[in-house]
Structures are given as structure tokens and as C-alpha cells.
N, C-alpha and C positions, 0 to 999 in steps of 0.2 A: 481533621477533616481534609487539611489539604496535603498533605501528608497521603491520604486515600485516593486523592485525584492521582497522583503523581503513579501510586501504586496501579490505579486503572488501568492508567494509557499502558504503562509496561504489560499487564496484561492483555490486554487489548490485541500489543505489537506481539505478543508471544502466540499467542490464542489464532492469529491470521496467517504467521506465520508456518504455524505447524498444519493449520489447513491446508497452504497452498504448497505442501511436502510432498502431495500424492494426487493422484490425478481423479480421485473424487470431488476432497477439498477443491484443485484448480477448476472442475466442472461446476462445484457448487458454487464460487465466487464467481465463474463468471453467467451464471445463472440468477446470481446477486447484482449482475451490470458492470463487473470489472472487464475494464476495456481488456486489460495488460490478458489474462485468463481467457480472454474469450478469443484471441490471437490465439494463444497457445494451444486452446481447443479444435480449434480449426487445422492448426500445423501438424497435429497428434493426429484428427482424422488424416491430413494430405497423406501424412506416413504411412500410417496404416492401412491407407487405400492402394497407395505407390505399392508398397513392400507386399503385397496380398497377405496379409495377417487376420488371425480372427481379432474383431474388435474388441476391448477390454470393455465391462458393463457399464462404467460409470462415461464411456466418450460414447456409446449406445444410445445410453439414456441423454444424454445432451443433444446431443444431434437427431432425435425423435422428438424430445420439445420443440428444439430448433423449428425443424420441419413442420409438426404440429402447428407451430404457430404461423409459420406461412403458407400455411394450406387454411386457415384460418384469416385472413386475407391482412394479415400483418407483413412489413416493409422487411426484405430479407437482412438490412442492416438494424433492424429491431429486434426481429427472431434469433439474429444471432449472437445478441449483447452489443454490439458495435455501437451503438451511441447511447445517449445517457437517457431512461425513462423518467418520464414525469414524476415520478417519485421522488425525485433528490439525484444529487450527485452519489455513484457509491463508494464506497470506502476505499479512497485511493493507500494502495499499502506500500508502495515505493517513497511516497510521500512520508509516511508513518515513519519508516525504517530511516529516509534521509532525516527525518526531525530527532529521533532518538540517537542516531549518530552527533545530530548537532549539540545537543543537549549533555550527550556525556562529554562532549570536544569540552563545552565551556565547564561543565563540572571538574573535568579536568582540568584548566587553566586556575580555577579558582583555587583550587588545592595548591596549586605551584606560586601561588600569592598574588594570582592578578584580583583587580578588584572585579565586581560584576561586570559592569558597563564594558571595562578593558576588555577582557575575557568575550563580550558577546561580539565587539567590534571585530575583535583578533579572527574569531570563528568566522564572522561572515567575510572576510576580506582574505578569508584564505582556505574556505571549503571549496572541493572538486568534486566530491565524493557522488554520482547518480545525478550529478548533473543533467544526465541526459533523459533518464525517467522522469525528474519530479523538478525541473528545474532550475534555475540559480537562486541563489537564495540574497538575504537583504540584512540588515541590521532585525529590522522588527518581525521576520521569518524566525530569524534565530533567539530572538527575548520571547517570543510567544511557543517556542517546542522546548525552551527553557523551563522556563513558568507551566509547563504544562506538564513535563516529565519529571522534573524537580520544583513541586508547587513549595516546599517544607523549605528549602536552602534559600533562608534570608539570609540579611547580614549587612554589610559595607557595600554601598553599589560602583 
């Protein structure tokens, strides 16, 4: 079972990944409330408007919701995913990516003989890695993307 967690989140991180590879994906997530995508969206249109190009279907169609929605007398930084709707926080995937980096860092150390504990101290006292998207990170940042991506690897803590 836990074992199938650990496999999840890896799918999870591969599955949002490969969406946000093309600029459908990028439109559908930030159509989902990703901040990071809905930036991106907006940069895609500036280009595309700067450069007089014909617009690709999928930055069309986002930017028609968009507007829909504020012709619907919705707040232009709602319309255009800019902050986070009452539905929940969404699926921060900078986040995702710095945890699963964290998670192999200590998977890695533990192979090279550190014990758990060592290993998750080591990671947090000397990750850099997307700092700047998703953070700094903590001891108990790094034991919880641990246990979450590697639920299966007990052993000596």
C-alpha cells in the first residue's frame, strides 16, 4: 500500500509535467489556478500580440474564458487565474518537482550509508535547488516529500 503512495505522487509529478510541455497543458493548468501558467499565459499572449502573429487555439481559448469571465463581472485578477479561487489552493508543481528532487537527494544519501535522520538533516541544510519558486525548505519539508515519495524505504532512522 505504501509502496502505491510513493508510486502515485511519481505519477502525479510525471502526469503535470508532461502537461505543462505544451501550451495547451500550460493553458489547462492555469485554467486549473496555477499561478506560475497563468503568468505564462499572459507572456504568450504579450508575444503574440507584440510580434502580430496568428494566435495558437489553445492561448485563444484561454484568453476568451478570460474575458468571458470579466464581462461576467468577475475581478480581472480572477479571470485571469491570478489568485487562488475558493476551491482550494492548486496544484503547486514547482513545489512537486523541488520535493521529489528532495526525496531522491535523501534516497541518495541513504544508499551512500547515512542513516535516515542524517540524510534528511544533510538535504535540508544544503538544498538550493528552485528555491526561488517553491521556497526554502526545513527538516520536516524534507521528512514529509521523503515519506511521501519513498512511503516503502524503512529501515535504521
Amino acid at each position: 500500500m505504501n509502496k502505491e503512495k510513493g508510486q502515485d505522487a511519481w505519477r502525479k509529478l510525471d502526469h503535470e509535467r508532461k502537461k505543462r510541455s505544451n501550451m495547451q497543458g500550460i493553458a489547462q493548468a492555469a485554467s486549473e489556478g496555477d499561478l506560475n501558467c497563468a503568468f505564462e499565459m499572459i507572456r504568450y499572449a504579450g508575444d503574440y500580440l507584440w510580434e502580430a502573429n496568428d494566435i495558437p487555439d489553445e492561448l485563444r481559448v484561454y484568453l476568451i474564458e478570460c474575458f468571458s469571465n470579466i464581462l461576467n463581472n468577475e475581478s480581472a485578477d480572477k479571470a485571469f487565474n491570478l489568485v487562488r479561487r475558493r476551491s482550494g489552493a492548486p496544484y503547486n508543481y514547482w513545489k512537486e518537482v523541488r520535493d521529489s528532487d528532495i526525496a531522491n537527494g535523501v534516497s541518495y544519501y541513504r544508499d551512500q550509508g547515512m542513516t535516515r535522520d542524517e540524510a534528511i538533516e544533510h538535504v535540508a541544510a544544503t538544498y538550493t535547488s528552485f528555491k526561488d519558486e517553491a521556497g526554502c525548505v526545513g527538516v520536516d519539508s524534507v521528512r514529509k516529500a521523503y515519506q511521501r515519495y519513498y512511503p516503502s524505504k524503512k529501515g535504521k532512522k
